[in-house]
Backbone as CSV, one residue per row, in Angstrom:
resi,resn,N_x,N_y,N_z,CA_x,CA_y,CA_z,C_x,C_y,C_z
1,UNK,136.079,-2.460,40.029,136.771,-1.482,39.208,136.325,-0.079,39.613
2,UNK,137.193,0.741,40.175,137.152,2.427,40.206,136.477,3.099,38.794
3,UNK,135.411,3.955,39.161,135.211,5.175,38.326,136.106,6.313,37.942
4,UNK,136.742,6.259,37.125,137.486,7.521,37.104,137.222,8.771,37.071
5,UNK,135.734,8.807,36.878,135.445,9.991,36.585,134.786,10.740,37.762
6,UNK,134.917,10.095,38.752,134.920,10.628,40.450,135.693,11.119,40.996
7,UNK,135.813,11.900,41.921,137.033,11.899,42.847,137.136,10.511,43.915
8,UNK,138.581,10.293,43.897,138.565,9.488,45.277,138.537,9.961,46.387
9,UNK,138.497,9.598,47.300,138.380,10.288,48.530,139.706,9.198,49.586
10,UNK,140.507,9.966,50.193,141.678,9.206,51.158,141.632,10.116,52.316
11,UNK,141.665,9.377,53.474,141.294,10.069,54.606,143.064,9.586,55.546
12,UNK,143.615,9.830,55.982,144.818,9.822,56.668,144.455,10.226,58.463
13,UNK,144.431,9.076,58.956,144.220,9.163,60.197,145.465,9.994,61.165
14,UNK,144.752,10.674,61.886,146.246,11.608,62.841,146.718,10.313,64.231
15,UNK,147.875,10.562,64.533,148.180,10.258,65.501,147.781,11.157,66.689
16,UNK,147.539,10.620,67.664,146.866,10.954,68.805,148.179,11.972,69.266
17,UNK,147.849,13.284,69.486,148.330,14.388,69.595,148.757,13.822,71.846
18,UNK,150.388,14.133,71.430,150.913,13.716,73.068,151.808,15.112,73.120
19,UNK,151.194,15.219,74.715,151.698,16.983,75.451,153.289,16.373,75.792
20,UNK,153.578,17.830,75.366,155.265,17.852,75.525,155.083,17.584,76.975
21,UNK,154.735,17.407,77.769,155.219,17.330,79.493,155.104,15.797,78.984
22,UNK,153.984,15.605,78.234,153.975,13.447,78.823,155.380,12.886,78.133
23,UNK,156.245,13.765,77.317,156.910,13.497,76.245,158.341,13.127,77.553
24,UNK,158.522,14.613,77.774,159.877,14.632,78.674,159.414,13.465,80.180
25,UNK,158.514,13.623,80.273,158.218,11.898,81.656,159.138,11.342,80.778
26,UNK,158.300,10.378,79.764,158.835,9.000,79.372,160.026,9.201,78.721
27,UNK,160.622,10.176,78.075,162.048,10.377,77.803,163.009,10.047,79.022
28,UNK,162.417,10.595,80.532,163.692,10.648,81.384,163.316,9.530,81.805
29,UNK,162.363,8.697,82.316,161.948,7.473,82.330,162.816,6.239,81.783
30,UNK,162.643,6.962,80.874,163.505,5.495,79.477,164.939,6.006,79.867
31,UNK,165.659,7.224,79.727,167.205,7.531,79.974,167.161,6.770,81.532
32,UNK,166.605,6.944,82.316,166.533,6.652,83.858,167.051,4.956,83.951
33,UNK,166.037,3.946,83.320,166.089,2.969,82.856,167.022,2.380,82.534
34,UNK,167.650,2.686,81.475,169.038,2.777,80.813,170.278,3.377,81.276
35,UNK,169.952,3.611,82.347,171.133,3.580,83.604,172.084,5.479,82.877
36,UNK,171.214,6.174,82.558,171.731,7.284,81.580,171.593,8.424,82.945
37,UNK,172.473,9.472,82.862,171.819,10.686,83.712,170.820,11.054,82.344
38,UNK,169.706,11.028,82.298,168.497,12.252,82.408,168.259,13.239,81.904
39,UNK,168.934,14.274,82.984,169.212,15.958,82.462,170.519,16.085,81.877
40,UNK,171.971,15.371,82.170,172.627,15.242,81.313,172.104,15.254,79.398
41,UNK,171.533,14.279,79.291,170.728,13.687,77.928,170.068,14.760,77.357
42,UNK,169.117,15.133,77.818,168.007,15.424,78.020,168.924,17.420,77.282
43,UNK,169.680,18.011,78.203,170.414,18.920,78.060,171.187,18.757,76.782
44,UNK,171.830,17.884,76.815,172.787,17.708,75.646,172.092,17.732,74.223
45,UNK,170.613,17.070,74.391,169.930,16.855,72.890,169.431,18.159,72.650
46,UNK,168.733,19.009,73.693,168.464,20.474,73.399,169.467,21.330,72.747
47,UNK,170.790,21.104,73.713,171.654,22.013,72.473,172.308,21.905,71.424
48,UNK,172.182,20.824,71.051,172.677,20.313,69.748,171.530,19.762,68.532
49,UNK,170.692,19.171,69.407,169.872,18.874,68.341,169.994,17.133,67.457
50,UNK,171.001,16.738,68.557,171.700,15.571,68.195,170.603,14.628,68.594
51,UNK,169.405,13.924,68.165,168.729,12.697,68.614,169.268,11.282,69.550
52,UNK,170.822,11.235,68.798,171.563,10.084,69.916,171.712,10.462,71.212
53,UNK,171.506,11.606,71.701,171.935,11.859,73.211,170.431,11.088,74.104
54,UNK,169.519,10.929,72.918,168.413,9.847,73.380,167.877,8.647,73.173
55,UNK,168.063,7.382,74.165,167.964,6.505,73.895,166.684,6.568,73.086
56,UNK,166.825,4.855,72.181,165.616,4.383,71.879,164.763,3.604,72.378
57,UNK,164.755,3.215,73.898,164.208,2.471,74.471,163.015,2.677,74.676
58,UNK,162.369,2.212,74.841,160.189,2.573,74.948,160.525,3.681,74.238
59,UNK,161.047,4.071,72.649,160.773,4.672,71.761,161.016,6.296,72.139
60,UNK,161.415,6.413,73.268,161.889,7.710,73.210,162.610,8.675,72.304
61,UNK,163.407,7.987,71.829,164.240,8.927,70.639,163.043,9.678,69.625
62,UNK,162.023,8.561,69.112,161.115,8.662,68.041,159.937,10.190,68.523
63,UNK,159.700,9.337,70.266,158.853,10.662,70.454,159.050,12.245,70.641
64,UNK,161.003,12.411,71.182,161.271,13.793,71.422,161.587,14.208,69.900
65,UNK,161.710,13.629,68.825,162.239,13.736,68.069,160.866,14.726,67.268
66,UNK,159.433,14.452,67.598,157.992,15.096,67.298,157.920,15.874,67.998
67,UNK,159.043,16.837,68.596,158.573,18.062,69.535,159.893,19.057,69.121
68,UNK,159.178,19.891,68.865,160.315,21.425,68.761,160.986,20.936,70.114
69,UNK,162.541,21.573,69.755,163.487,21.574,70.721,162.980,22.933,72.017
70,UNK,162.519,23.717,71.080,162.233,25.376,72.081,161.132,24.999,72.646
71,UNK,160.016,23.825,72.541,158.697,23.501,72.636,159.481,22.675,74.504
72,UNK,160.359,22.467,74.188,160.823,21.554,75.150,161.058,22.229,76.471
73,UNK,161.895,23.122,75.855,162.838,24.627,76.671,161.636,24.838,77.672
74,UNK,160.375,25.325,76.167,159.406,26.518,77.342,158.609,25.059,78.438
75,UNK,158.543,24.223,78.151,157.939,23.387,79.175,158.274,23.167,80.012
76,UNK,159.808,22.838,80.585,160.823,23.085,81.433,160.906,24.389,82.301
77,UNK,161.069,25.299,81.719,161.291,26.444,82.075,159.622,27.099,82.852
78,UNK,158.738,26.900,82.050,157.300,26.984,82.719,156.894,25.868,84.468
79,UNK,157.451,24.487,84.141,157.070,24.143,85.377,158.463,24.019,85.962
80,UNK,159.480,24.918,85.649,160.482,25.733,86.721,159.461,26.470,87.644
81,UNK,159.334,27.023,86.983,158.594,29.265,87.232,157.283,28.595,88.107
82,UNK,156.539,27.419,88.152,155.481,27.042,89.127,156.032,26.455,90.041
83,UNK,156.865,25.179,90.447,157.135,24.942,91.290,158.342,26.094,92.024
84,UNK,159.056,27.098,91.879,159.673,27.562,91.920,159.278,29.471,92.109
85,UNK,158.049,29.543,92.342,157.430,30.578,92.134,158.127,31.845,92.979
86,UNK,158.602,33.024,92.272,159.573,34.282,92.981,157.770,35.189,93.719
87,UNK,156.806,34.610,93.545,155.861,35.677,93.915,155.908,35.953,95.591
């Protein structure tokens, strides 16, 4: 029997924090898989915001779905600007 006259204490474990780059791998991975274009998908869910433009296969839908859409943009657009360098 609980004391009531304690506090309880509940601790809520985090999910293991995954980098938007490992995110978009296994997104185009899984579209790849699924016989999908990719950047088609991949494009289409950025501008709409629509989750179906991503499969659910190895759970992809679930994981882009835990990342800002703009979180996506600048990751893209950043390892544009490195492999792609104007210097």
């Amino acid at each position: 029997m609980q004391d009531k006259n304690n506090t309880q204490y509940f601790k809520v474990e985090k999910e293991p924090e995954i980098k938007v780059k490992d995110v978009l791998d296994i997104v185009y991975h899984a579209l790849s898989e699924k016989g999908y274009n990719p950047v088609n998908q991949i494009v289409g869910y950025i501008m709409s915001g629509d989750p179906t433009y991503i499969t659910s296969h190895n759970n992809a839908r679930s994981l882009i779905m835990k990342v800002e859409r703009d979180e996506l943009v600048e990751e893209i657009l950043k390892e544009y600007i490195k492999t792609n360098s104007w210097q």
